[in-house]
C-alpha positions as a printed Julia matrix, in Angstrom:
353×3 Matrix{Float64}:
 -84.5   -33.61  -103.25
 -87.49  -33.5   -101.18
 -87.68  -37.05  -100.71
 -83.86  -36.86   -99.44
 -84.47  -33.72   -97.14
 -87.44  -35.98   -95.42
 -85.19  -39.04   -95.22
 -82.21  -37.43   -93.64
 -84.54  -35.61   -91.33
 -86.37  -38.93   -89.67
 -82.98  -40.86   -89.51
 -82.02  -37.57   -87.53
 -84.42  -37.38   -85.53
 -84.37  -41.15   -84.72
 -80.62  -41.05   -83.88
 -81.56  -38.13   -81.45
 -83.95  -40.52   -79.88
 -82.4   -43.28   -79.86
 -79.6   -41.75   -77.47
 -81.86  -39.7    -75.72
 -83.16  -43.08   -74.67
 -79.88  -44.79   -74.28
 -79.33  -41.86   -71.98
 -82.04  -42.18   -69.76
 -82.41  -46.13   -68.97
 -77.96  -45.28   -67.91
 -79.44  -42.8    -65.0
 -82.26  -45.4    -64.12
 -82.44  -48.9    -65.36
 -85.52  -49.82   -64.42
 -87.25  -46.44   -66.52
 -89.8   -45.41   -66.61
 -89.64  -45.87   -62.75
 -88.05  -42.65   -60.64
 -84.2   -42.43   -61.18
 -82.32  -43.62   -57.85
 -78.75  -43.11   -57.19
 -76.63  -45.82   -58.49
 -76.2   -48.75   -55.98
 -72.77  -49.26   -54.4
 -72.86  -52.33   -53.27
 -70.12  -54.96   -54.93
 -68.28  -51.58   -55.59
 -64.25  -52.65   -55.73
 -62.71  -49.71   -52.87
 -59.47  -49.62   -54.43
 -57.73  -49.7    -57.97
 -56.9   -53.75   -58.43
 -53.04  -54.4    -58.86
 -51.97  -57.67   -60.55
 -48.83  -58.84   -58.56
 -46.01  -61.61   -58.52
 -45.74  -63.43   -55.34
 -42.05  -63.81   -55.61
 -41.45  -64.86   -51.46
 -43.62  -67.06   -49.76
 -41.48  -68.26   -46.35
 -42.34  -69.06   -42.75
 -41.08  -66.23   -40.53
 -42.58  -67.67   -37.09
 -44.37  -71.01   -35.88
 -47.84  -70.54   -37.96
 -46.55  -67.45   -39.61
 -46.07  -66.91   -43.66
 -44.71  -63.88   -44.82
 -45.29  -63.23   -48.7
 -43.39  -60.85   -51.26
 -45.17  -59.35   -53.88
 -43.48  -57.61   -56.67
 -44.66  -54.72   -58.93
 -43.57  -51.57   -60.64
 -44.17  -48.03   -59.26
 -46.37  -49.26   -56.71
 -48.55  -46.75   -54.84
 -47.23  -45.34   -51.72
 -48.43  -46.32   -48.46
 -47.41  -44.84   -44.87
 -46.88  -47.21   -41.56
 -50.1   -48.43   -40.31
 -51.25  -49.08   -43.82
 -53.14  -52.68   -45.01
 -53.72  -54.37   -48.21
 -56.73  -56.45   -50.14
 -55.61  -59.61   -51.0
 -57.9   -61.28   -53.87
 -57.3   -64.68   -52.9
 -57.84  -67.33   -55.9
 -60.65  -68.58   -54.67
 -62.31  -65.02   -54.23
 -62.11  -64.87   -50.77
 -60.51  -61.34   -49.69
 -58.53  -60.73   -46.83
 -56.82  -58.02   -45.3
 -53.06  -57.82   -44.03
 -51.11  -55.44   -42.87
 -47.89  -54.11   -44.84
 -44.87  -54.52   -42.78
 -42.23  -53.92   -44.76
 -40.11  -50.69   -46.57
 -42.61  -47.81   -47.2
 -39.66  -46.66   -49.45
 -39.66  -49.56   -51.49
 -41.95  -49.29   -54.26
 -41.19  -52.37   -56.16
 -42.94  -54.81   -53.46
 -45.4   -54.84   -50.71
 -44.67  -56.7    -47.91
 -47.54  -58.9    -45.69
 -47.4   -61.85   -43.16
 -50.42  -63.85   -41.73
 -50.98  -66.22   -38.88
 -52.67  -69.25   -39.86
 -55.89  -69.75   -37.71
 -56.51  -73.13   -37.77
 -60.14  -72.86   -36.88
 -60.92  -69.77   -38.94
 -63.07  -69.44   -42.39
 -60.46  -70.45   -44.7
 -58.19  -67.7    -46.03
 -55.14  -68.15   -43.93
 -55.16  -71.72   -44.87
 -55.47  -70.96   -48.46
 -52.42  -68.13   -47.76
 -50.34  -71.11   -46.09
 -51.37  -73.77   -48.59
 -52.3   -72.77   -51.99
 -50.6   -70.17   -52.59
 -47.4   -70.61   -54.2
 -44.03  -68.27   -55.49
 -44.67  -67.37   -59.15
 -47.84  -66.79   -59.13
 -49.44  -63.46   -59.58
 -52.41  -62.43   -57.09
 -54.9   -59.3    -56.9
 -54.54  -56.89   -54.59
 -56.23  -53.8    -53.25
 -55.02  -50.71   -51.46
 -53.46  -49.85   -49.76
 -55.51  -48.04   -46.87
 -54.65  -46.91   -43.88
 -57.01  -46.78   -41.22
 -54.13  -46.85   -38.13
 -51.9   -44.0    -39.14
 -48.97  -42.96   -36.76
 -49.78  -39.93   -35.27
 -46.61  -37.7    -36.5
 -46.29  -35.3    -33.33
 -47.24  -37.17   -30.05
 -44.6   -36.59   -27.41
 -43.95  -40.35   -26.82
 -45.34  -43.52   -28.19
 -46.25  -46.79   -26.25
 -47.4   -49.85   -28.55
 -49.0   -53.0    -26.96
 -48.43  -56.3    -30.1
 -50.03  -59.62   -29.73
 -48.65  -61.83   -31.62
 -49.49  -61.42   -35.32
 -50.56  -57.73   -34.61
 -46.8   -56.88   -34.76
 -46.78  -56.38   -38.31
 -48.59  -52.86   -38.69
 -46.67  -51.86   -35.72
 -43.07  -52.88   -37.09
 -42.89  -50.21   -39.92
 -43.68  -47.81   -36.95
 -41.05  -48.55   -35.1
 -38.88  -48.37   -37.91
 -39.91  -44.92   -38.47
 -39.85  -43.36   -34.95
 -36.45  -44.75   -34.64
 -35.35  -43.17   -37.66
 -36.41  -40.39   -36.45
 -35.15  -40.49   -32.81
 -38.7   -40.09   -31.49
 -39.31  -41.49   -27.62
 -41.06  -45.18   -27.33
 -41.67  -48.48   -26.01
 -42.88  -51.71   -27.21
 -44.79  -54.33   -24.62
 -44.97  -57.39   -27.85
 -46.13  -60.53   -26.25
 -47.16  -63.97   -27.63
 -47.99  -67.31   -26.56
 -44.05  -68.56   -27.19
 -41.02  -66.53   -28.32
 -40.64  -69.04   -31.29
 -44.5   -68.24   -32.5
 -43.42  -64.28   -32.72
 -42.84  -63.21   -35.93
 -39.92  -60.38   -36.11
 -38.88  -60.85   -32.48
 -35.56  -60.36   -33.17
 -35.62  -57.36   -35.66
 -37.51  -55.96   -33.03
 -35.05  -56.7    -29.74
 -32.59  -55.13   -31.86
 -34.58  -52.32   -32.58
 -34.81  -51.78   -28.69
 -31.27  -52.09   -28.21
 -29.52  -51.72   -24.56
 -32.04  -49.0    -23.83
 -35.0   -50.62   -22.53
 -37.16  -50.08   -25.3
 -38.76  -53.33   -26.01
 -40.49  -55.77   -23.53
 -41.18  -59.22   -24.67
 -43.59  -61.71   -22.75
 -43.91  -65.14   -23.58
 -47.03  -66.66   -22.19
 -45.87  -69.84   -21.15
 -42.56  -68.2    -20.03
 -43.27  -65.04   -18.65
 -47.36  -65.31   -17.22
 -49.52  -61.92   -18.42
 -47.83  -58.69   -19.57
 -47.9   -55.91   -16.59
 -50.03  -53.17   -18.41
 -50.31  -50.72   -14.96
 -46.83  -50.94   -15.16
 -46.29  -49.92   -18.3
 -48.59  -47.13   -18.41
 -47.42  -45.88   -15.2
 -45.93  -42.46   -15.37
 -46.21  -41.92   -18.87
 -46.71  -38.26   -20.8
 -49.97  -36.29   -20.91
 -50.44  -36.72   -24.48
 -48.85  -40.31   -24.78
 -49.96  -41.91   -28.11
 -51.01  -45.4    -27.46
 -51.31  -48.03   -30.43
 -52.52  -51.88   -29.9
 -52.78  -54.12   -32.35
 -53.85  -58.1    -30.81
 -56.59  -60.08   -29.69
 -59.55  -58.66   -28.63
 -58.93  -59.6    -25.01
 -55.98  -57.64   -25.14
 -57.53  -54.09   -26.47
 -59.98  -54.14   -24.27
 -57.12  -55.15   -21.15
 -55.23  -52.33   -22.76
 -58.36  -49.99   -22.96
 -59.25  -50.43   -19.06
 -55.57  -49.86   -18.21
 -54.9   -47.17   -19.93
 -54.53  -43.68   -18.43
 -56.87  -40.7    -19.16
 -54.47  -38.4    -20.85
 -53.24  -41.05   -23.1
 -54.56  -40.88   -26.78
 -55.21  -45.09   -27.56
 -54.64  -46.02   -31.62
 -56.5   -49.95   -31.96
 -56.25  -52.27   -34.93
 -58.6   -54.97   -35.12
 -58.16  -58.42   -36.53
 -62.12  -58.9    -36.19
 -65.22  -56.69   -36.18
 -66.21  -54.66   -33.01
 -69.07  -56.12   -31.04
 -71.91  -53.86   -29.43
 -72.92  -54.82   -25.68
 -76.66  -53.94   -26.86
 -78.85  -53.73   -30.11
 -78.31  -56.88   -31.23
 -82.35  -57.58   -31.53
 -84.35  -58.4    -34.28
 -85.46  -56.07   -36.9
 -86.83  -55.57   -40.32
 -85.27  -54.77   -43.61
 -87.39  -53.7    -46.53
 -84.92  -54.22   -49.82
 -86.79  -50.84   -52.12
 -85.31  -51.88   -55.51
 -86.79  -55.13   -54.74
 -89.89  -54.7    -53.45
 -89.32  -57.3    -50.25
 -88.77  -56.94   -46.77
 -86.81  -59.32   -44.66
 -86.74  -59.92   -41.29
 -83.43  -59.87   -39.81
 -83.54  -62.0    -36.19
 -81.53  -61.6    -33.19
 -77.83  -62.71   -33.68
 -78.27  -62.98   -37.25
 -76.55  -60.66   -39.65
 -78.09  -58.17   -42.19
 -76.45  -59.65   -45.02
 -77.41  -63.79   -44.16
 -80.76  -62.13   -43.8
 -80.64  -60.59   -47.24
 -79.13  -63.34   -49.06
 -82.02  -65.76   -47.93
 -83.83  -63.27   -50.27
 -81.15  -62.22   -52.61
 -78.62  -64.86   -53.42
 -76.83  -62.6    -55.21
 -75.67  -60.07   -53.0
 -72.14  -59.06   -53.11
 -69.9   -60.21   -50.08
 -66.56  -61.46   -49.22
 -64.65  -61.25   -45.62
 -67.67  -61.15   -43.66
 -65.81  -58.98   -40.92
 -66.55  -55.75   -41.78
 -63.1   -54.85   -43.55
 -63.25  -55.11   -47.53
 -66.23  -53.06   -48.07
 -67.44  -55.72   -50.83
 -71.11  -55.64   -49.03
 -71.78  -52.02   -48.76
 -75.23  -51.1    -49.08
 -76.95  -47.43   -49.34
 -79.17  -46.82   -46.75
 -82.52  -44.46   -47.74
 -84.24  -44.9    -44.25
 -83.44  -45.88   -40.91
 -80.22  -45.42   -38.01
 -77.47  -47.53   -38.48
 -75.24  -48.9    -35.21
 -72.21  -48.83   -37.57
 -69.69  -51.92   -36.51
 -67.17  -51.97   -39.17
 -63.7   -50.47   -39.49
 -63.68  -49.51   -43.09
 -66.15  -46.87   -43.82
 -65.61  -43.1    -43.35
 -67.93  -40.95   -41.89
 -69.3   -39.21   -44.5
 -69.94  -43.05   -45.98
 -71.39  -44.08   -42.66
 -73.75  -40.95   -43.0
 -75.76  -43.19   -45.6
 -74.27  -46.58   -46.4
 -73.43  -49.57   -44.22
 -71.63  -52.48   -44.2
 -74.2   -55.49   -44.28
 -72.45  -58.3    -43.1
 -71.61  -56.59   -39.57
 -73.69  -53.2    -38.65
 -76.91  -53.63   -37.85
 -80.16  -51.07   -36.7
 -80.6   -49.16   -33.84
 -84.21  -48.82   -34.17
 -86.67  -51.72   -35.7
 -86.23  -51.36   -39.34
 -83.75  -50.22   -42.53
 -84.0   -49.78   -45.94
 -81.89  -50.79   -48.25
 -81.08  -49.02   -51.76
 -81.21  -53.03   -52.91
């Protein structure tokens, strides 16, 4: 019985340590080393839905608009954009233009950019009804506000489709607004006629076709317009920043961007010391943190490049951050950036990497 008593009592105590152990290298892998929080980067930002493309039709010259079918979807508001997982792991972002009611499908269209980094061609060309794609979200990083006293929208082109939904919804609702939606031809607008009818006899909508109609008149369409006005914009980046210098100081301006937001300064070199890793890399003028970082660490999670899917977030222990994305919150921009857009303000950051 001894014997037994003295046998039981090691393969105790060893099971004890053994997930004592187990315990501690989960808090820090590389124990006996000082415990750091866990790294974010790679991170998905949004429970991953497996969807049917069931649509996949042109709705404009250059335009596809896809269908994807689920069950109990989660609900998203106007303004709101999804994660596509494309199949060859490129991610993109689109906005949802269709029924926030409908929670059996999400509904996204995309421009193809014929000189862009590949995922609108893959959209237009690969992918095909039937098959089922990942998807993220959805976020919403351009709500509608609900109790502005009117509502002016400026579309270019493709950026009509987080607007739509809006304009569904106000006119439910018998709110006051306007649309300016202009495009390079009335045949390469997607929803142009959804939306004239939208406008009705009333004066709602304006349309400009570039080759047709010249530049849209933004004094005039700001002129005389409520103290408290929300103003969304959704286009080119020519155009937001046109809309920006036009618009009047007691309007309240709503933008969408299709690419990441440039700084007219700070885009000088600086170093990045990678902690985890023990290196530090310099990062030169108009180079970006994360090319910098994956000269050193091939690895390094990434996907859009743009500063929209998150994939590339990093923790930041040291250093100020000019932030450039248009993902992150600000308690996340408080000590994380994205990598493949923000940059320093001073001369050096380092990375939880």
């Amino acid at each position: 019985m001894p014997r037994l008593r003295t046998v039981l009592l090691v393969a105790g105590t060893a099971l004890v340590a053994r997930r004592a152990m187990r315990r501690r290298i989960q808090a820090s892998p590389l124990w006996p080393m000082p415990a750091l929080d866990e790294p974010i980067s790679g991170r998905p930002r949004a429970r991953a839905l497996r969807l049917l493309l069931t649509r996949h039709e042109t709705v404009a010259d250059g335009v596809a608009q896809l269908r994807l079918e689920g069950q109990a979807l989660p609900a998203w508001e106007p303004g709101a954009h999804l994660d596509l997982v494309l199949p060859s792991g490129l991610i993109r972002q689109y906005s949802l233009c269709g029924d926030p009611e409908d929670t059996s499908s999400y509904t996204v269209a995309t421009r193809l950019v014929e000189d862009g980094r590949g995922g609108s061609r893959e959209v237009h060309e690969q992918l095909q009804e039937g098959m089922e794609i990942e998807v993220r979200g959805p976020r919403n990083r351009f709500p509608l506000a609900p109790d502005a006293p009117s509502y002016v929208f400026v579309a270019g082109g493709i950026g009509i489709t987080p607007i739509l939904p809006m304009l569904r919804a106000l006119d439910a609702r018998g709110a006051d607004w306007h649309l300016l939606y202009g495009g390079r031809t009335r045949a390469s607008m997607p929803f142009l006629e959804e939306v004239e009818k939208l406008g009705g006899e009333r004066g709602r909508v304006t349309v400009v076709a570039e080759d047709a109609d010249g530049r849209p008149d933004l004094a005039g369409l700001f002129a005389d317009r409520a103290p408290g006005t929300a103003v969304y914009c959704c286009g080119p980046e020519g155009l937001m920043e046109a809309v920006a210098a036009a618009l009047p100081g007691h309007c309240e301006l709503h933008l969408e961007r299709f690419a990441p937001h440039t700084s007219a300064d700070g885009n000088g070199p600086f170093e990045v010391e990678l902690r985890r890793s023990g290196r530090t890399v310099a990062v030169p003028a108009g180079t970006s943190v994360l090319a910098a970082v994956r000269a050193e660490v091939p690895s390094v999670s990434y996907s859009c490049e743009q500063g929209f899917c998150g994939t590339c977030q990093q923790r930041v222990l040291e250093g100020e951050i000019d932030h450039r994305d248009e993902l992150l919150t600000d308690s996340e921009r408080d000590d994380s950036m994205l990598i493949c857009v923000s940059r320093a303000r001073g001369e050096r950051l380092v990375l939880d990497l």
